[in-house]
N, C-alpha and C positions, 0 to 999 in steps of 0.2 A: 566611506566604505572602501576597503583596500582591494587593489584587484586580484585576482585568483593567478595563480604559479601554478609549474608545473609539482610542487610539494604540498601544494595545497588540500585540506580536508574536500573542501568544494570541489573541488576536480576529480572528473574519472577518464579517465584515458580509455576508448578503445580499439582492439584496430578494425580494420575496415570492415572484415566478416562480421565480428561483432556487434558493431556499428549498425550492421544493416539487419542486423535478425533484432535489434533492440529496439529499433523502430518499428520494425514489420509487427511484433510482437502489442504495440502501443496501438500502432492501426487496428490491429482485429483482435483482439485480445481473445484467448480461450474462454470455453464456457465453464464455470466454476464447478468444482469434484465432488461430487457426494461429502466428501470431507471437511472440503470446505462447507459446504451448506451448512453439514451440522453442526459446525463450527459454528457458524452464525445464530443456528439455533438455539445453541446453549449459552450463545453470551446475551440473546434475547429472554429468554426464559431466566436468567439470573438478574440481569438490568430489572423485568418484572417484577422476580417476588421481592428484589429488594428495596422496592420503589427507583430505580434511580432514572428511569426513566421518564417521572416525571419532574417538571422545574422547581427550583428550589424555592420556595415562600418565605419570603423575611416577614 
């Protein structure tokens, strides 16, 4: 494995303000939006009717 540059995909640069609202953000994370909810919603109700939520049987 090659190690990561400053040109690198793998690297994000940020600066220090950044930095700290990016972590603070990972510690408490918000409570998720009605939007997202039913987001979730519909990708469950569609995994559902189309089976894929259940394993695959060979």
């Amino acid at each position: 494995m090659k190690p990561a540059n400053d040109n690198s995909a793998d690297v994000t640069s940020l600066k220090p303000c950044d930095h700290q609202a990016f972590f603070e953000v990972l510690d408490s994370p918000p409570s998720p939006t009605e939007a997202l909810r039913a987001a979730f919603r519909r990708t469950k109700e569609r995994s559902f009717r189309q089976n894929t939520w259940l394993p695959k049987m060979n």
